[in-house]
C-alpha positions in Angstrom: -40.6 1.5 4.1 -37.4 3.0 3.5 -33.8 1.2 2.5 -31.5 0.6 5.2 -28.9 2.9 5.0 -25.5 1.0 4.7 -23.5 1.6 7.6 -19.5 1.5 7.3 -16.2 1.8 9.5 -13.1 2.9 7.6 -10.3 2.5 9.9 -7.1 4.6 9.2 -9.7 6.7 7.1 -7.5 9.6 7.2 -4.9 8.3 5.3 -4.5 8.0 1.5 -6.4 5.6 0.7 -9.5 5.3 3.8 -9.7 9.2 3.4 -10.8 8.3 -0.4 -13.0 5.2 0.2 -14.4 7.5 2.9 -15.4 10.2 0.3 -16.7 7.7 -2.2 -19.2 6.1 0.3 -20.9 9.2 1.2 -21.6 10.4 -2.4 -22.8 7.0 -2.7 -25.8 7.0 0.3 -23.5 5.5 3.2 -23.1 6.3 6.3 -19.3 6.4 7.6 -17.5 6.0 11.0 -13.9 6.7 10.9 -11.4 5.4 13.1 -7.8 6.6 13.0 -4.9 7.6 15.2 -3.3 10.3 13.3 0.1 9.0 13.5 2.2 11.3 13.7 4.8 10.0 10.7 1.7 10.6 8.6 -0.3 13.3 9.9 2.5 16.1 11.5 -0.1 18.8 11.9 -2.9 16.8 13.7 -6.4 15.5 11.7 -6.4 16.8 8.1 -8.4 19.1 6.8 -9.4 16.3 4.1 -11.2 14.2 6.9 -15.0 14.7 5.5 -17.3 16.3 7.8 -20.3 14.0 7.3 -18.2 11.1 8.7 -18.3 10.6 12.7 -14.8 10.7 13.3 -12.6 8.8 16.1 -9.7 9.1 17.5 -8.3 5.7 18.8 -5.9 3.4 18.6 -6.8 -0.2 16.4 -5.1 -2.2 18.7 -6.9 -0.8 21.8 -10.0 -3.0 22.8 -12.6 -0.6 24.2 -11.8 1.7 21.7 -12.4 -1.1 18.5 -15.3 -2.2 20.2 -17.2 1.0 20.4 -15.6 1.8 16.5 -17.3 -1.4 15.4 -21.0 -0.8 17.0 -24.0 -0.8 14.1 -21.9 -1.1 11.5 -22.7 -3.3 8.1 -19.6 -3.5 6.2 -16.0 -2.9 8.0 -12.9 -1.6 5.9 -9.7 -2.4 7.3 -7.2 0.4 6.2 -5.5 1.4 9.4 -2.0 -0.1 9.2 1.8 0.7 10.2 3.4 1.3 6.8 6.9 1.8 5.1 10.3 0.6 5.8 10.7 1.6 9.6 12.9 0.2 11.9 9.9 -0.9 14.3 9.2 -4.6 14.5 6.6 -4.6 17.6 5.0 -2.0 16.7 4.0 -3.2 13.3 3.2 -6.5 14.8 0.8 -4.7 17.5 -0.5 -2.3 15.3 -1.2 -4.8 12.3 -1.1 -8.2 13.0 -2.5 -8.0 16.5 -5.1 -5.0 16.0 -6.4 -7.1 13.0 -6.6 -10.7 15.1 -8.4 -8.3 18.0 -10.9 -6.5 15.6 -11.7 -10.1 14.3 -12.4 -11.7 17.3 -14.7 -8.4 18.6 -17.2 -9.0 15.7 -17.1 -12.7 16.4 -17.4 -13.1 20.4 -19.6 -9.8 20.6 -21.7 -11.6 17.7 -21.8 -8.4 15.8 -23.9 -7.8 12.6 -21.3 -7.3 10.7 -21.7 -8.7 6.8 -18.3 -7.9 5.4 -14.4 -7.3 6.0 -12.7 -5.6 3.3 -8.7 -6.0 4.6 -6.2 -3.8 2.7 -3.4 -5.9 1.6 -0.4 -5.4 -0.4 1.9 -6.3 -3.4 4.2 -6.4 -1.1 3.2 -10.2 0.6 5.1 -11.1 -2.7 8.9 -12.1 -2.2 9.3 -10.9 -5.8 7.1 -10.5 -9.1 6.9 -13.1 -11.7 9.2 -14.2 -14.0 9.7 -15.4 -17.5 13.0 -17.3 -17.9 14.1 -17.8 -21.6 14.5 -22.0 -21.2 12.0 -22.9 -18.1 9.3 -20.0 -19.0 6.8 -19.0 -16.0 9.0 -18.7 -13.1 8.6 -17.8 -9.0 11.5 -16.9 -8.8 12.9 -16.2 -5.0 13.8 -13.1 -3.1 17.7 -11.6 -4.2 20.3 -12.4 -1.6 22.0 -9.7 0.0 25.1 -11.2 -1.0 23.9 -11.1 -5.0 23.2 -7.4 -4.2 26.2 -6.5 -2.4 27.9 -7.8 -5.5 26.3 -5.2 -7.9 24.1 -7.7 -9.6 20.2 -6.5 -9.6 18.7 -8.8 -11.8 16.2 -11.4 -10.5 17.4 -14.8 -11.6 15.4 -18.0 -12.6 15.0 -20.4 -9.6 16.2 -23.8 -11.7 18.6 -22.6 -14.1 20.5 -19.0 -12.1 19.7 -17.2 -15.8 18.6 -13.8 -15.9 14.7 -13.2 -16.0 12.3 -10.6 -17.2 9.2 -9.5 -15.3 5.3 -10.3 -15.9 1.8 -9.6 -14.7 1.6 -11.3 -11.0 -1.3 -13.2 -10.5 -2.7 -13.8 -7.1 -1.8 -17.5 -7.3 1.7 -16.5 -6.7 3.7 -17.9 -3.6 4.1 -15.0 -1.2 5.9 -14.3 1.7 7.0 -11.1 2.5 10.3 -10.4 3.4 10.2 -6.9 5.3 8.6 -6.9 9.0 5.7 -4.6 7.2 5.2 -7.2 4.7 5.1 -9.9 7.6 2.3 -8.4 9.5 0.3 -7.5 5.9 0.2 -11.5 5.1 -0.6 -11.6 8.9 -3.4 -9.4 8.2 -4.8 -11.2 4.9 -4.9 -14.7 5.9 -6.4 -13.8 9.7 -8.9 -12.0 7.6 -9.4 -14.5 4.7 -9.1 -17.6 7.5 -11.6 -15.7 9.9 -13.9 -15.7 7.4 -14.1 -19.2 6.2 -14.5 -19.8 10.1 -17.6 -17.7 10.9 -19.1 -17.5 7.3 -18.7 -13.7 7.2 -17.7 -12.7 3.9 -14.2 -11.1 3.8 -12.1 -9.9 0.8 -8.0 -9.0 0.6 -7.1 -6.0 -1.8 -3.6 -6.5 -2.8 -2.8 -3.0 -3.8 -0.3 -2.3 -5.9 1.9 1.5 -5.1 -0.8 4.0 -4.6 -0.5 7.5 -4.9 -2.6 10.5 -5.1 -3.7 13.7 -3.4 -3.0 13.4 0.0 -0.3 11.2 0.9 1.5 12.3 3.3 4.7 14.8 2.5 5.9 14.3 6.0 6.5 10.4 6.3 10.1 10.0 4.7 9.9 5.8 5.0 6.9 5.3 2.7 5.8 6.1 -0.8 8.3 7.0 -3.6 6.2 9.8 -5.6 6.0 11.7 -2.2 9.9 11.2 -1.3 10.7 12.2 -4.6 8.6 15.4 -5.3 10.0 16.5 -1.8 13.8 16.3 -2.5 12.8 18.1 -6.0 10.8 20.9 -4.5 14.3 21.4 -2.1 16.3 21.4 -5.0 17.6 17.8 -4.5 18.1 15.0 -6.4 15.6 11.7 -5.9 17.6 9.0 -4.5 17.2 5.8 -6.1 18.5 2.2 -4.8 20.0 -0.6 -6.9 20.6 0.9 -10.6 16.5 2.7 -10.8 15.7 0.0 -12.6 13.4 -2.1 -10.5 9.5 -1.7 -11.7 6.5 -0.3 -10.0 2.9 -0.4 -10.9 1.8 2.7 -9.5 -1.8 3.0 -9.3 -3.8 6.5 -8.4 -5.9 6.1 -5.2 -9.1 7.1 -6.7 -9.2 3.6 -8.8 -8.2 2.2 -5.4 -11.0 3.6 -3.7 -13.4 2.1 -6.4 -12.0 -1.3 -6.4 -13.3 -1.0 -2.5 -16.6 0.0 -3.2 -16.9 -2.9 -5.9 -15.6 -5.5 -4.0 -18.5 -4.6 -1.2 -21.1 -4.6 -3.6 -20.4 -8.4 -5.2 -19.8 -11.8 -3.4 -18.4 -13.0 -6.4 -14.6 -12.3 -4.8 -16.0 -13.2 -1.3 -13.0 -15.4 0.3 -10.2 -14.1 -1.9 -6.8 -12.5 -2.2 -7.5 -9.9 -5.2 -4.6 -7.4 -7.1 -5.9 -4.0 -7.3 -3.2 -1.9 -9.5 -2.8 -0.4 -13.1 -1.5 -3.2 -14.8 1.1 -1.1 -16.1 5.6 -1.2 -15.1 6.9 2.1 -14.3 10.9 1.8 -13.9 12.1 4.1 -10.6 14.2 6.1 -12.9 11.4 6.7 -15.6 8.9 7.7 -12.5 11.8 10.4 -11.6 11.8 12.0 -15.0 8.0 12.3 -15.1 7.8 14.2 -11.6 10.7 16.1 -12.5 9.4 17.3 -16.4 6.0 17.9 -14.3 8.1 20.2 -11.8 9.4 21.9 -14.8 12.8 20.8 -13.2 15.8 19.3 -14.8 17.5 17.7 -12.1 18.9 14.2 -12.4 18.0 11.5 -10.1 21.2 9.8 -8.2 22.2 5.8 -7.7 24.6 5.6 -5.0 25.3 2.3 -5.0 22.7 1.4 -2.5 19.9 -1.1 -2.0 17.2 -2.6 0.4 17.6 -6.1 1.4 14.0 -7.4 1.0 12.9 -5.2 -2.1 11.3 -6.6 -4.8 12.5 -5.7 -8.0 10.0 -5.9 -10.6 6.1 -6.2 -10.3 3.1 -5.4 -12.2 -0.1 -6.5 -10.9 -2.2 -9.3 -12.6 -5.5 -7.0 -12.7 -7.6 -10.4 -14.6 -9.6 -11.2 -11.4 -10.4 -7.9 -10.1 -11.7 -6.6 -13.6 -14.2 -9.7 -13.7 -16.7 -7.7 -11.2 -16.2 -4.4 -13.5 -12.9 -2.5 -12.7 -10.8 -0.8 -15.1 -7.7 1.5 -13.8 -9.4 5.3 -15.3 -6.4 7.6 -14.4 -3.5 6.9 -16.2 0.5 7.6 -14.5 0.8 11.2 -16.2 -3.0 12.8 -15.5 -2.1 10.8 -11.7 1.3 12.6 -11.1 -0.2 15.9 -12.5 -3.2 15.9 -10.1 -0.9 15.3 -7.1 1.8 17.9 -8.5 -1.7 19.8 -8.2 -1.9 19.4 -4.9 1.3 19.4 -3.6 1.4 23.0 -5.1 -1.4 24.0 -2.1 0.2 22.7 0.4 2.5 25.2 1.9 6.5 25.0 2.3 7.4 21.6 1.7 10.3 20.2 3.4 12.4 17.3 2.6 12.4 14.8 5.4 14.4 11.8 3.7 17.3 14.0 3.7 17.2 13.6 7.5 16.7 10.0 8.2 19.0 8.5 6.0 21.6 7.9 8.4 19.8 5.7 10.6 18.5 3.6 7.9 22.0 2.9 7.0 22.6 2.3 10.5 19.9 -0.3 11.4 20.9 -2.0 7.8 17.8 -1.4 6.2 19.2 0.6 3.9 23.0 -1.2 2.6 25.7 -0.4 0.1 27.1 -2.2 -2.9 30.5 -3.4 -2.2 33.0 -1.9 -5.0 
């Protein structure tokens, strides 16, 4: 008798990252559904031409019922990508779309008893206030988020919780209190522990991928509020200079989206993370202003990225991802920052005219506060 064939809903598999775990199950024998809403932000010009043909692709909103219900019928193993990202001024809608769609999706597999045998929820560094610390007299510190008054003031660093001295950043491990101090951030610790909670509840197995800043071929060139390597290749391509906040010198672990994609398909294939909050990232710090010199030398483009004196309340300022628990079921980052930026410089170089959209939203990110200026 033949194997089952593994059945599997990707919602927002049209984005970045579902668009990738999409690609991976169907070389690998899986059947795919996709649910996604093309939002707009993300996807001007309608479905992508990325979306692979051998999925059964919907069109649907998460947090509508009928819609989720349907999405969710025969399928094994459910991976939760759909989300509303980035730093917009929207707080209902991310609460709808995140928190509520996941709480609804949840209770669908439960009340409608539904066969499925796994929930994979992508969640993010960013349910961290800020990254780890070492402090030079109390060592391992949390330390907590910057006030706006700190920042206002010019002053950047992240300071040791007991003593006020300066810190320096290390690997995060998943043990870390969280918190998240954006509205996005909000709904993705929303999102983890309804997922992780859920799952103690019914006995389904459920697993929460942390990811750390992904980028690759296909994020979205249109969405101005979400993903720095995007925002900056599109003010170089116009000639512009890559705005950074703060001095450029907070840390990123930037981590290409097929080693994301991977981490997904491993964590479906084990139980031995079944129940947990995992980091999936590179493991490595990238500083904002290093980042802009390796798009820019990869642009062949000499232009200088600009601090203006401004910051966003909330940010966390250094974090590299404690990778330790993820790479006990196998996983090792493969693509490294430069062969990652090249590929997507790759890319971006098929994609037609490419317009700079940051440029045009600035001004209401400085209105709503979200975006705020050091006082001189």
């Amino acid at each position: 008798m033949a194997a089952h064939q593994k059945r599997a809903l990707v919602t927002g598999g049209a984005g970045l990252i579902g668009s990738h775990i999409v690609d991976l199950l169907i070389r690998e024998g899986w059947t795919v559904r996709i649910l996604d809403n093309l939002e707009p932000n993300t996807h001007r010009h309608g479905k992508p031409a990325w979306v692979n043909p051998k999925a059964e692709f919907v069109q649907g909103e998460v947090q509508d019922y009928g819609t989720m219900r349907a999405a969710l019928e025969d399928i094994d193993v459910v991976w939760h990508e759909a989300a509303y990202g980035g730093y917009m001024p929207e707080m209902a809608k991310y609460v709808l779309v995140n928190s509520f769609g996941t709480a609804q999706l949840l209770e669908i597999i439960r009340d409608h008893k539904l066969p499925v045998k796994k929930v994979i929820v992508a969640s993010s560094q960013a349910v961290y206030s800020e990254g780890a610390a070492l402090c030079p007299e109390h060592g391992h510190v949390v330390p907590l988020i910057r006030p706006v008054e700190q920042l206002r003031a010019g002053d950047f660093d992240v300071h040791c919780p007991a003593c006020g001295e300066a810190t320096t950043s290390i690997a995060t491990p998943e043990s870390t209190p969280g918190g998240g101090e954006t509205v996005y951030a909000l709904t993705k610790v929303d999102q983890e522990k309804l997922v992780l909670l859920w799952g103690k509840q019914t006995g389904i197995p459920t697993v929460a991928l942390r990811y750390s800043c992904t980028y690759g071929p296909r994020q979205s060139l249109f969405n101005p509020y979400t993903g720095v390597i995007a925002i900056f290749c599109t003010r170089l391509l116009n000639g512009k200079p890559p705005v950074m906040y703060e001095d450029g010198g907070q840390t990123r672990d930037l981590c290409f989206v097929e080693d994301i994609a991977r981490a997904n398909l491993l964590v479906a294939e084990t139980d031995k993370l079944d129940g947990l909050p995992v980091n999936v990232g590179s493991g490595r710090a990238t500083s904002v202003r290093d980042l802009a010199g390796i798009i820019a030398k990869g642009l062949g483009l000499g232009i200088e990225p600009l601090a203006r004196g401004e910051f966003r309340p909330g940010e966390i300022r250094s974090l590299i991802s404690d990778i330790s628990r993820i790479r006990t079921i196998g996983y090792e980052p493969q693509v490294t920052l430069e062969q990652g930026i090249a590929r997507y410089l790759e890319w971006i170089a098929t994609q037609g005219p490419i317009t700079d959209y940051f440029g045009e939203i600035e001004a209401g990110l400085r209105t709503k506060g979200i975006v705020q200026s050091v006082q001189s």
